[in-house]
KOLTI-185364 format. One record per residue (C-alpha): x, y, z; chain; residue in one letter. Coordinates in Angstrom, 1 decimal, decimal comma, always signed. Example, Ala and Ser with C-alpha at 12.3 -4.5 7.8 and 13.67 -1.06 7.14 Angstrom:
+--------+--------+--------+------+------+
:      X :      Y :      Z : unit : code :
+--------+--------+--------+------+------+
:  +12,3 :   -4,5 :   +7,8 :    A :    A :
:  +13,7 :   -1,1 :   +7,1 :    A :    S :
+--------+--------+--------+------+------+
% end
This chain:
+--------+--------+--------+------+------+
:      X :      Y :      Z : unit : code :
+--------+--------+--------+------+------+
:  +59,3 :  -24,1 :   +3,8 :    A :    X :
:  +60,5 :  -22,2 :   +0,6 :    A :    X :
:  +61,2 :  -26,1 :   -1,3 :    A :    X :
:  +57,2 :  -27,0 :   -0,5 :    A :    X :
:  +56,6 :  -23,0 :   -1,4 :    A :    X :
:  +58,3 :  -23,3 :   -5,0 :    A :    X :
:  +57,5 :  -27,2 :   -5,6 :    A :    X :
:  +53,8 :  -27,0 :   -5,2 :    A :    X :
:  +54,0 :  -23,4 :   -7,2 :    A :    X :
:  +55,5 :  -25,5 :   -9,9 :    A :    X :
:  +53,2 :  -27,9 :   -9,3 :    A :    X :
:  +49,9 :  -26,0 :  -10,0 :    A :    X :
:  +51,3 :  -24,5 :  -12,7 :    A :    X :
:  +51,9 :  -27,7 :  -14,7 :    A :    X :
:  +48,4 :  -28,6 :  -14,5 :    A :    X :
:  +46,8 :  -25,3 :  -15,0 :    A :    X :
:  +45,7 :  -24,0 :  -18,4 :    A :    X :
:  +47,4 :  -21,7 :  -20,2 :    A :    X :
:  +44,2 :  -18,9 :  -20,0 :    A :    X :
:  +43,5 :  -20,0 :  -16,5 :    A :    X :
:  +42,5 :  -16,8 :  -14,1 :    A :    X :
:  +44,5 :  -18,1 :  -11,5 :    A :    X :
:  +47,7 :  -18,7 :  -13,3 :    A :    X :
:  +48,7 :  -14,8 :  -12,2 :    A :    X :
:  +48,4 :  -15,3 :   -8,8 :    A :    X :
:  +50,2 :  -18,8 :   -8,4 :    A :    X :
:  +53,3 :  -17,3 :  -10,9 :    A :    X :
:  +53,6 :  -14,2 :   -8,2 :    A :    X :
:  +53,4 :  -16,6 :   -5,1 :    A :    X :
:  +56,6 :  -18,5 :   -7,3 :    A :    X :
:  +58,1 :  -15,6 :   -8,2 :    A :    X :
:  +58,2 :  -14,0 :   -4,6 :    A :    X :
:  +59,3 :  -17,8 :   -3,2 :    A :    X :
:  +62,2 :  -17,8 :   -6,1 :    A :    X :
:  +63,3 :  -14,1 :   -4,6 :    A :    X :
:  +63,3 :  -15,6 :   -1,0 :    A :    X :
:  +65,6 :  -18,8 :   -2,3 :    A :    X :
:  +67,8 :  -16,3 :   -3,8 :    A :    X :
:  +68,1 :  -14,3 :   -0,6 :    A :    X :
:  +68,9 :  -17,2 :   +1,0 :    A :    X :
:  +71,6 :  -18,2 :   -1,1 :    A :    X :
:  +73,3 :  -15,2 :   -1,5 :    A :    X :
:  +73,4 :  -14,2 :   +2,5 :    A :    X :
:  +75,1 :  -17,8 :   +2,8 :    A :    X :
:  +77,1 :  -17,2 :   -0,1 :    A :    X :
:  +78,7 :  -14,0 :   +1,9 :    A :    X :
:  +79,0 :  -15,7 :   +4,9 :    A :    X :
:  +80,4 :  -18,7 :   +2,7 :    A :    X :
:  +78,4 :  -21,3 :   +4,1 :    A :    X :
:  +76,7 :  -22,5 :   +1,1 :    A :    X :
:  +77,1 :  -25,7 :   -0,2 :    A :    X :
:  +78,9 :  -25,6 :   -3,5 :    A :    X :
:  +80,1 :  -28,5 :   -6,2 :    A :    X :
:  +83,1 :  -28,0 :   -8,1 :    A :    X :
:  +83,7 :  -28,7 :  -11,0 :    A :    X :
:  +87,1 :  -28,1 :  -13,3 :    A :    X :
:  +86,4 :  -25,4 :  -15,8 :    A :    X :
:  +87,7 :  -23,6 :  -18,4 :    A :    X :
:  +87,1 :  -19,9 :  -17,7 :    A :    X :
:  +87,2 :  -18,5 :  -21,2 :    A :    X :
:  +84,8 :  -21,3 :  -22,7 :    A :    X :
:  +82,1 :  -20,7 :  -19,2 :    A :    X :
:  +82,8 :  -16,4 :  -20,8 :    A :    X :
:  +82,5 :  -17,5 :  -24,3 :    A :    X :
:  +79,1 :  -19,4 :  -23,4 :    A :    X :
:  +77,8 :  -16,2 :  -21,3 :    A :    X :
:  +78,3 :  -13,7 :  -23,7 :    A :    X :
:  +74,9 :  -14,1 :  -25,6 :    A :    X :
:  +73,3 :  -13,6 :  -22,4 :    A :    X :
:  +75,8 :  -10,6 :  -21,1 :    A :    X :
:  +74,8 :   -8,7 :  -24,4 :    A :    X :
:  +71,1 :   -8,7 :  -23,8 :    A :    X :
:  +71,4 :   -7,7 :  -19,7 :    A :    X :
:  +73,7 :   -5,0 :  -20,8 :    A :    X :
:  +72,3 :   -2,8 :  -23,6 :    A :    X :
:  +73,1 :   -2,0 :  -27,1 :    A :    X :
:  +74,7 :   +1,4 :  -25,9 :    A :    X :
:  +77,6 :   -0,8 :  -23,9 :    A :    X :
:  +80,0 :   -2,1 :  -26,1 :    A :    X :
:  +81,3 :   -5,6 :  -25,0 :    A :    X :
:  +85,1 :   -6,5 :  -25,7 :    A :    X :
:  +86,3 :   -9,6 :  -25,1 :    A :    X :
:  +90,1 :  -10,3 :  -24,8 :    A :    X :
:  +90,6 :  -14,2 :  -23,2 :    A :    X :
:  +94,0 :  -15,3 :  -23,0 :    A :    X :
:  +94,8 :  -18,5 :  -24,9 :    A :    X :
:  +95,0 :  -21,6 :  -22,5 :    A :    X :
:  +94,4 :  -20,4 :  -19,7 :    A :    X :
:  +94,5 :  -23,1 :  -16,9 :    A :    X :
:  +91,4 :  -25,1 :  -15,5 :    A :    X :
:  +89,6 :  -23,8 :  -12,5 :    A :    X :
:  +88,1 :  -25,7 :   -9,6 :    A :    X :
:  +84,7 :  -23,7 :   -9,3 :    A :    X :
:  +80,6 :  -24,4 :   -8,7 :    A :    X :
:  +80,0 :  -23,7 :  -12,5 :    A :    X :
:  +76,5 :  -21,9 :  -11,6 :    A :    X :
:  +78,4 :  -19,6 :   -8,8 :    A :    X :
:  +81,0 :  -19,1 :  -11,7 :    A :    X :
:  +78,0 :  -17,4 :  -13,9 :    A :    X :
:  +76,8 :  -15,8 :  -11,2 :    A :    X :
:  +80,0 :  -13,9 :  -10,4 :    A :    X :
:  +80,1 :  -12,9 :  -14,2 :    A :    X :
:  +76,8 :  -11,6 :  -14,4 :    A :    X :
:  +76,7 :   -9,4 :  -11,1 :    A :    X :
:  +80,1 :   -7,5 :  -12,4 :    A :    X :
:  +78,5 :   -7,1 :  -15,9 :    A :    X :
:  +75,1 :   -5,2 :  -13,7 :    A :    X :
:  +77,2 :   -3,4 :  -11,7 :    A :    X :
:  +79,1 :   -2,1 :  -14,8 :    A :    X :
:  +76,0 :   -1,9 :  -16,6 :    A :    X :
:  +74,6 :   +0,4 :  -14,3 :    A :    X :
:  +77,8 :   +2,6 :  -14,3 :    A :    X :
:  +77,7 :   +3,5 :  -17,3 :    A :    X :
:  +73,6 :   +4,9 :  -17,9 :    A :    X :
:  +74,9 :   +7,0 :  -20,9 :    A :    X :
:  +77,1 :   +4,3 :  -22,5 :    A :    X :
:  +80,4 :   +3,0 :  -22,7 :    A :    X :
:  +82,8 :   +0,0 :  -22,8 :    A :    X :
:  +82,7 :   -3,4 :  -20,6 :    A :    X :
:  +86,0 :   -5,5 :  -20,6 :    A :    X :
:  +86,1 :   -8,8 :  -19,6 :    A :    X :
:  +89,8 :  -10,6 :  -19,9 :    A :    X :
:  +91,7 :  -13,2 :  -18,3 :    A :    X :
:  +95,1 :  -14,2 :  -18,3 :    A :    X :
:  +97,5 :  -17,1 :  -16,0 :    A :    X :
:  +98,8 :  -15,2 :  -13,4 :    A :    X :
: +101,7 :  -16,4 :  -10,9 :    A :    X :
: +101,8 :  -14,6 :   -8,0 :    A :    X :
: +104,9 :  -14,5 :   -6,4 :    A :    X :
: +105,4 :  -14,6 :   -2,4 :    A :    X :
: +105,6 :  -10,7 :   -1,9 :    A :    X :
: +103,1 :  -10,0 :   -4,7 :    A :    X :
: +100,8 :  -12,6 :   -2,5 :    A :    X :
: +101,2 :  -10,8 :   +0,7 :    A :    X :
:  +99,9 :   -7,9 :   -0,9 :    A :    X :
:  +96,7 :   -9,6 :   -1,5 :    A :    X :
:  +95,2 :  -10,3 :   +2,0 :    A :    X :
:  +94,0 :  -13,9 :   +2,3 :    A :    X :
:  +95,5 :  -15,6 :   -0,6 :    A :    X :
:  +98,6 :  -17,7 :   -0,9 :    A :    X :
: +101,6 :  -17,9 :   -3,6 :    A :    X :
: +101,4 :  -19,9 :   -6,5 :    A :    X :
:  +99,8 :  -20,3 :  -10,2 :    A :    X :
:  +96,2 :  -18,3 :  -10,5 :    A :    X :
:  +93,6 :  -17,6 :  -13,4 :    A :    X :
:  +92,7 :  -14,0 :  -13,4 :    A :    X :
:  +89,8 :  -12,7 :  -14,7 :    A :    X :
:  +89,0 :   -9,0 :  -15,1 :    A :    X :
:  +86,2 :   -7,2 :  -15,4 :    A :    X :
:  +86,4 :   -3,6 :  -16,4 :    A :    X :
:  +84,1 :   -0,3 :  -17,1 :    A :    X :
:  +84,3 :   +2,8 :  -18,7 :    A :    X :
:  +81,7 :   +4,2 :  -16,0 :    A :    X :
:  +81,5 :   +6,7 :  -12,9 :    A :    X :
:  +83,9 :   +5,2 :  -10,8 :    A :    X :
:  +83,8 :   +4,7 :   -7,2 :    A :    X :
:  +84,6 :   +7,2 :   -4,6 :    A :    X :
:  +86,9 :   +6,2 :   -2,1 :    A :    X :
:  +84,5 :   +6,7 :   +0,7 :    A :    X :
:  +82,3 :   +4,2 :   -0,7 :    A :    X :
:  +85,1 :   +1,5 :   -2,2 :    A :    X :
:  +86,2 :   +0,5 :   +1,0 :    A :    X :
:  +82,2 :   -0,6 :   +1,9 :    A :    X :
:  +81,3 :   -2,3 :   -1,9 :    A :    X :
:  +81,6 :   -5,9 :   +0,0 :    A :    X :
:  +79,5 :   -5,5 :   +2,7 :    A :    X :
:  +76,7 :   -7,0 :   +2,8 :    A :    X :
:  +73,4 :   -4,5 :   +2,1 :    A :    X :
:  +75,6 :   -1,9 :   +1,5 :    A :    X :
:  +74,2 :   -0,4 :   -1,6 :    A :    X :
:  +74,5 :   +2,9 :   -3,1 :    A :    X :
:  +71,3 :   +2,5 :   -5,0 :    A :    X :
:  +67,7 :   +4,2 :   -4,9 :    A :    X :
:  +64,9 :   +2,2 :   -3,0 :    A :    X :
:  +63,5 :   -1,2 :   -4,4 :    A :    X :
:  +66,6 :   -1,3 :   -7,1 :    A :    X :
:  +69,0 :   -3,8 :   -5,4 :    A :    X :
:  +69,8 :   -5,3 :   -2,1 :    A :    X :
:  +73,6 :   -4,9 :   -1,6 :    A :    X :
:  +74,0 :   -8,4 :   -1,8 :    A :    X :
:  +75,7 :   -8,6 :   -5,6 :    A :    X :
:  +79,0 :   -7,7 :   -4,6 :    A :    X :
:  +78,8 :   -9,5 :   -1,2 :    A :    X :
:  +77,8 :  -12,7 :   -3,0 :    A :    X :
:  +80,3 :  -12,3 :   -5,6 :    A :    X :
:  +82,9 :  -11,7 :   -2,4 :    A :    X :
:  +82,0 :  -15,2 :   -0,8 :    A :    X :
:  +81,3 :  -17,7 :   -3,8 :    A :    X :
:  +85,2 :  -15,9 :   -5,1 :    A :    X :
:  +86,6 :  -16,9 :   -1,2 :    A :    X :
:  +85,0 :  -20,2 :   -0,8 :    A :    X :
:  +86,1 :  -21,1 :   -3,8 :    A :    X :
:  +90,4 :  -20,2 :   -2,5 :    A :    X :
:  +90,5 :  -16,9 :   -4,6 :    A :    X :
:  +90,7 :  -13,9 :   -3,9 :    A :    X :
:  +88,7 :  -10,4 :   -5,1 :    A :    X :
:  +90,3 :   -6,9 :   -5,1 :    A :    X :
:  +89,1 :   -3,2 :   -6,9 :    A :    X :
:  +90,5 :   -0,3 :   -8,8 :    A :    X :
:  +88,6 :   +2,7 :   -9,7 :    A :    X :
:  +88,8 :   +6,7 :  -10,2 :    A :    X :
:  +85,9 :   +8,4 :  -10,5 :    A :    X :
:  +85,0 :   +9,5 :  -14,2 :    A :    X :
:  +87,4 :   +6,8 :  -15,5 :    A :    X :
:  +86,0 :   +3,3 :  -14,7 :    A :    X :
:  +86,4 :   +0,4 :  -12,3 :    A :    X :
:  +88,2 :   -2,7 :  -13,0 :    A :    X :
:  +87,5 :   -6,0 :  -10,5 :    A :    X :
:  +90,4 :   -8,6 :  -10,6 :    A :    X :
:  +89,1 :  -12,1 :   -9,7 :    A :    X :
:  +92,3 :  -14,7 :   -9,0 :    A :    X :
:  +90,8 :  -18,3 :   -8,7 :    A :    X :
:  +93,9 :  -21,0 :   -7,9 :    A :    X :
:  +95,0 :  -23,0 :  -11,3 :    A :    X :
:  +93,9 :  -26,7 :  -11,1 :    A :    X :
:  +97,4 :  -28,7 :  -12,7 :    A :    X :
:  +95,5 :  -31,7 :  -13,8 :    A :    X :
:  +95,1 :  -33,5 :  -17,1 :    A :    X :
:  +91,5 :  -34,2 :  -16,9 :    A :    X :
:  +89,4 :  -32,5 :  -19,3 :    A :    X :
:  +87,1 :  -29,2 :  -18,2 :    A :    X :
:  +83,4 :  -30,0 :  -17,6 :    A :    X :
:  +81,2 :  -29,2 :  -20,6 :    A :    X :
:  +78,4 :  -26,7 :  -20,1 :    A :    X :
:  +75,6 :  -29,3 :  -19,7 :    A :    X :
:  +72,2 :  -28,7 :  -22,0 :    A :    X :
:  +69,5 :  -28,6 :  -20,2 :    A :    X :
:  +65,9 :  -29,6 :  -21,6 :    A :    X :
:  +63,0 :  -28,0 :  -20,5 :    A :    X :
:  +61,2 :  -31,9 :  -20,5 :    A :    X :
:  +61,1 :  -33,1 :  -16,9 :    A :    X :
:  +63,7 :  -36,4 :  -17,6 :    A :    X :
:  +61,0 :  -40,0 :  -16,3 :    A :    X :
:  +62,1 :  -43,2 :  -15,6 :    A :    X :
:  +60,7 :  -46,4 :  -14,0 :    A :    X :
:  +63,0 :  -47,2 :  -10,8 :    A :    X :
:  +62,3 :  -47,5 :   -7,3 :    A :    X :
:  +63,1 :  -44,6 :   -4,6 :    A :    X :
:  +63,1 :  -45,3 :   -1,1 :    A :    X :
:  +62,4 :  -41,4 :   -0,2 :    A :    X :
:  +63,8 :  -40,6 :   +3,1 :    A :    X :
:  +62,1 :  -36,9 :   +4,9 :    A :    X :
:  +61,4 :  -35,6 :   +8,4 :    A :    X :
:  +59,9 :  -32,9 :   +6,8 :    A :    X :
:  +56,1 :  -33,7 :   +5,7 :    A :    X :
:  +55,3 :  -31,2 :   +3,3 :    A :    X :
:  +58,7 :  -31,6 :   +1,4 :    A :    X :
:  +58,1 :  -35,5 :   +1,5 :    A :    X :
:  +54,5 :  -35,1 :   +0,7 :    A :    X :
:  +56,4 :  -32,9 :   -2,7 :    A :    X :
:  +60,0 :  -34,7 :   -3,3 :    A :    X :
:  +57,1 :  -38,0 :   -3,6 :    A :    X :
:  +54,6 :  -35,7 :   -6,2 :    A :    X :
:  +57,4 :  -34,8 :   -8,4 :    A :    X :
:  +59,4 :  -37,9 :   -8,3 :    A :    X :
:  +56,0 :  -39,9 :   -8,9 :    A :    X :
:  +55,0 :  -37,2 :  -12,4 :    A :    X :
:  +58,7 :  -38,5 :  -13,4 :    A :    X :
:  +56,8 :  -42,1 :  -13,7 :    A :    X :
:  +59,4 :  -43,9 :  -10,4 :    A :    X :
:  +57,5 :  -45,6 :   -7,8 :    A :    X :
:  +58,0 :  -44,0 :   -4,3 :    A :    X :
:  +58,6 :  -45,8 :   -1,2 :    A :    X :
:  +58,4 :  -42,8 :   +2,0 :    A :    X :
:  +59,6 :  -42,7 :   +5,3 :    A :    X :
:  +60,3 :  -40,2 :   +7,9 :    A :    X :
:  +63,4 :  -40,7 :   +9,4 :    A :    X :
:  +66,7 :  -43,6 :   +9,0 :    A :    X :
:  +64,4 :  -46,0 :  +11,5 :    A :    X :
:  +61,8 :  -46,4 :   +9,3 :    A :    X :
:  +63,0 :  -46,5 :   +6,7 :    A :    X :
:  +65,5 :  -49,7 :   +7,3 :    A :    X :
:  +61,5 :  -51,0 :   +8,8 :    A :    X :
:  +60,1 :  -50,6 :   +5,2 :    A :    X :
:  +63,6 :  -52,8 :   +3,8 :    A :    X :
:  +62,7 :  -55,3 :   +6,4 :    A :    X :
:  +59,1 :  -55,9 :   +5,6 :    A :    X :
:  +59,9 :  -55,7 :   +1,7 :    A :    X :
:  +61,8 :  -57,3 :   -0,9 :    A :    X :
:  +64,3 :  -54,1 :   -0,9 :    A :    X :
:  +64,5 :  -53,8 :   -4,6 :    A :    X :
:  +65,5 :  -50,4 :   -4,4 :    A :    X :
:  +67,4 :  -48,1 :   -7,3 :    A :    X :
:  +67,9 :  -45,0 :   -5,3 :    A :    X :
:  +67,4 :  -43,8 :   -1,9 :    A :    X :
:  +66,9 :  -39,7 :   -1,4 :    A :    X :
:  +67,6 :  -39,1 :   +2,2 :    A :    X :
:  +67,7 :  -35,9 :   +4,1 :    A :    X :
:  +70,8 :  -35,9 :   +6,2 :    A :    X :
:  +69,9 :  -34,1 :   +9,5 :    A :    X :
:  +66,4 :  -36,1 :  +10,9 :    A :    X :
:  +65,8 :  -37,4 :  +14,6 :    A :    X :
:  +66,1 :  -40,9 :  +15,2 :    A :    X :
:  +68,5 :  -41,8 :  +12,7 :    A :    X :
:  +70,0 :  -39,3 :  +10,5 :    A :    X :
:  +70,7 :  -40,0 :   +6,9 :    A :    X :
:  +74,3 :  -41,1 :   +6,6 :    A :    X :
:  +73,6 :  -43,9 :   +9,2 :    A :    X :
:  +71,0 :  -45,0 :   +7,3 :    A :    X :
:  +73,5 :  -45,4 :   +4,2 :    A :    X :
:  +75,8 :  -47,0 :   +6,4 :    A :    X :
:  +73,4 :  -49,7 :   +7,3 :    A :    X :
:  +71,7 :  -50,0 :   +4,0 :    A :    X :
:  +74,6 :  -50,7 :   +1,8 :    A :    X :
:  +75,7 :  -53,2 :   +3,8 :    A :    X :
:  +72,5 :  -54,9 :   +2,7 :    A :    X :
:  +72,9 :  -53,2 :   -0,4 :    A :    X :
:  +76,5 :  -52,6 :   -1,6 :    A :    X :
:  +75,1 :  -51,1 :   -5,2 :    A :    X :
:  +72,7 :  -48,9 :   -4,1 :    A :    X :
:  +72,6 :  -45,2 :   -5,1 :    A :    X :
:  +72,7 :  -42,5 :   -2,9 :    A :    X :
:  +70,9 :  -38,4 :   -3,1 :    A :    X :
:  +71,5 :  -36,6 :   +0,0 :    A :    X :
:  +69,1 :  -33,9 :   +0,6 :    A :    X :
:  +69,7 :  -30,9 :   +3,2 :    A :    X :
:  +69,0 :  -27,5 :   +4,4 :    A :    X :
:  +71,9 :  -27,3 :   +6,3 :    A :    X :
:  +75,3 :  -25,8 :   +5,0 :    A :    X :
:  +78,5 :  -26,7 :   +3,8 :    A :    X :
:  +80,3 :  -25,5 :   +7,0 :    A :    X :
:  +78,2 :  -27,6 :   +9,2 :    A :    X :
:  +78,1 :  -30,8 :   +7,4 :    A :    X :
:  +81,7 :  -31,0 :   +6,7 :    A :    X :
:  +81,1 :  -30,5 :  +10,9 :    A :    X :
:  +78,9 :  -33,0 :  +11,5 :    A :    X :
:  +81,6 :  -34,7 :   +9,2 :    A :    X :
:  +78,2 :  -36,2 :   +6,7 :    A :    X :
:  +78,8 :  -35,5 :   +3,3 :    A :    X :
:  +82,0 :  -35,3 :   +0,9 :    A :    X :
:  +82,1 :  -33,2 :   -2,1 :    A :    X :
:  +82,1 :  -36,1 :   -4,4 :    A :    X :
:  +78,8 :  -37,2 :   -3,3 :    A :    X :
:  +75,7 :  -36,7 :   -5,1 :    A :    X :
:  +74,0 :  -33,7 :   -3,1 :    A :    X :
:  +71,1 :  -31,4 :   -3,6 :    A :    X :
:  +70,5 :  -28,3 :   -1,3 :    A :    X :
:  +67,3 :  -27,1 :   -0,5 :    A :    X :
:  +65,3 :  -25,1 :   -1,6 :    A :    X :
:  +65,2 :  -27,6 :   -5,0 :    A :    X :
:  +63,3 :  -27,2 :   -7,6 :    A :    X :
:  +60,8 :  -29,7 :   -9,4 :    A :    X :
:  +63,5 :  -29,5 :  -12,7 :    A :    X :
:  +66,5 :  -29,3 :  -10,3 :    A :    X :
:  +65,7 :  -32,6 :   -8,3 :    A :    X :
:  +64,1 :  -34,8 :  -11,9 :    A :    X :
:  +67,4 :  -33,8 :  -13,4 :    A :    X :
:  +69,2 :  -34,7 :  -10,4 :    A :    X :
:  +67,5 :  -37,8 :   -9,9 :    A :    X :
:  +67,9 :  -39,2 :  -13,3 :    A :    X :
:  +71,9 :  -38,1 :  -13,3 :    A :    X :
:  +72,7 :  -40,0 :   -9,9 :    A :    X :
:  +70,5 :  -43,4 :  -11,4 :    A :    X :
:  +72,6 :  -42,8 :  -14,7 :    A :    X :
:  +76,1 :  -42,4 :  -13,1 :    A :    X :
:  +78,5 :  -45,5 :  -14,2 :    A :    X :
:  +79,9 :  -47,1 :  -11,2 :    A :    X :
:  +78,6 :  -44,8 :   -8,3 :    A :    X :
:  +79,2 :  -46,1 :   -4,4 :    A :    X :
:  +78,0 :  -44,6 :   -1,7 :    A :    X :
:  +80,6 :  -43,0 :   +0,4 :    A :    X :
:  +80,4 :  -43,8 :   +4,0 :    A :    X :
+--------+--------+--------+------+------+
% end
């Protein structure tokens, strides 16, 4: 419901004029959807059932990138000091749920420290040893990037400390947060095989220690991707596979403003129908993975045999804990989660049709 929701918000916004009376009320229904998608995500991201995709990073250049944007959300009356060890080691993280962690400990210390002060943010390669490990509930031994994040603010009392994870625990007045920053922060940090822990003293400051596990590998860290704000077009075929109508009746309005030709069906069934009664000159097929009848990764299964090139989007609502259940999807596979957005899934679309030598996995 909230992909149709924020699609068609989209939508309506692209064709309506700038001084258009109804612009106000379309960009509050979008904003109020975007809220609700974000709910979402971080309530799974606590429970750490959200779909994520790794990617290797370096930690000081995702900081270095950031801090533009960390100086703006924090004030002029914070100073920002920024002390990132040289080389640290590559990091096997979701580089958006990377950001995300940053930015929640910069708002928390931000809000710390209402008269001013000093944010911190270092890291450094750590190797925790087997007792040093055990000390650290839920993580093993071995070679970690640490990354710091530390205030000059109020500090914590203890009373409260031991509740800071939990989710819509929040110390804060009415309508000014949730409780779900530090929860989210929690799960996106344990999903991704680190660990989180806290120091603070009240009228001295609070420090959060983030250890992700080091990645030993040779390959070089993924660049922070720039993103236009042109919707990316093309002229391909889609075979557009959707048990839902209204997000088929959307993924087929945006994809079709991006200039492909759309081919729909609602489940696995018919859509191997619409192969059979065509020529099957096909460049992608966009399936949802969970649908009656026939599910999406039977459908690849079948098609590729017909098609052994053909290039594969999986769709899904579902999360990552249940489709590595249901035993569907692999990391390595192109994937986008819903709620997507009309930028999200043109982007998407146009990086799976663009990827060198991509197989479906089956």
């Amino acid at each position: 419901m909230l992909t149709a929701i924020n699609g068609y918000s989209e939508l309506t916004l692209r064709a309506l004029e700038a001084d258009n009376p109804l612009r106000h009320n379309v960009e509050e229904i979008k904003k109020a959807g975007e809220r609700s998608a974000l709910l979402t995500h971080q309530l799974l991201a606590f429970s750490r059932r959200q779909f994520l995709q790794p990617e290797l990073l370096d930690l000081n250049e995702v900081i270095t990138d950031t801090t533009k944007m960390l100086e703006r959300v924090i004030g002029e009356d914070i100073q920002l000091v920024i002390a990132l060890k040289p080389k640290t080691g590559l990091v096997s993280v979701d580089p958006g749920q990377l950001s995300q962690i940053i930015m929640n400990l910069a708002v928390n210390a931000r809000d710390a420290m209402p008269q001013g002060g000093t944010l911190s943010i270092e890291t450094a390669n750590i190797i925790l040893e087997p007792v040093a490990a055990r000390e650290k509930v839920g993580i093993l031994p071995g070679a970690y990037v640490m990354l710091a994040v530390c205030d000059t603010g109020h500090g914590i009392d203890d009373s409260i400390l031991q509740h800071i994870f939990e989710p819509f625990f929040t110390t804060k007045e009415v309508g000014r947060g949730t409780g779900l920053g530090l929860a989210t922060v929690y799960g996106i940090v344990k999903q991704s095989g680190g660990n989180i822990e806290v120091e603070s003293r009240e009228g001295v400051g609070t420090t959060f220690r983030i250890y992700l596990p080091r990645v030993e590998d040779e390959s070089e860290a993924a660049e922070v991707k720039n993103t236009s704000t042109e919707l990316p077009t093309g002229t391909e075929t889609i075979l557009l596979v959707e048990d839902e109508e209204l997000v088929r009746n959307l993924s087929r309005e945006i994809l079709e403003t991006c200039g492909y030709t759309v081919i729909k069906a609602r489940d696995g069934l018919e859509a191997l129908e619409c192969c059979d009664k065509g020529d099957c000159k096909i460049d992608l097929l966009m399936t949802d993975i969970v649908m009656p009848r026939m599910g999406g990764r039977e459908l690849v299964e079948k098609l590729t045999e017909k098609l052994p090139n053909l290039k594969i989007l999986f769709t899904s609502g579902y999360t990552d804990n249940e489709m590595v259940r249901r035993g569907i999807i692999e990391t390595s596979t192109h994937f986008i989660q819903k709620p997507f957005t009309l930028d999200a899934l043109a982007h998407k679309v146009r990086e799976v049709l663009d990827a060198e030598g991509f197989k479906a996995k089956k």
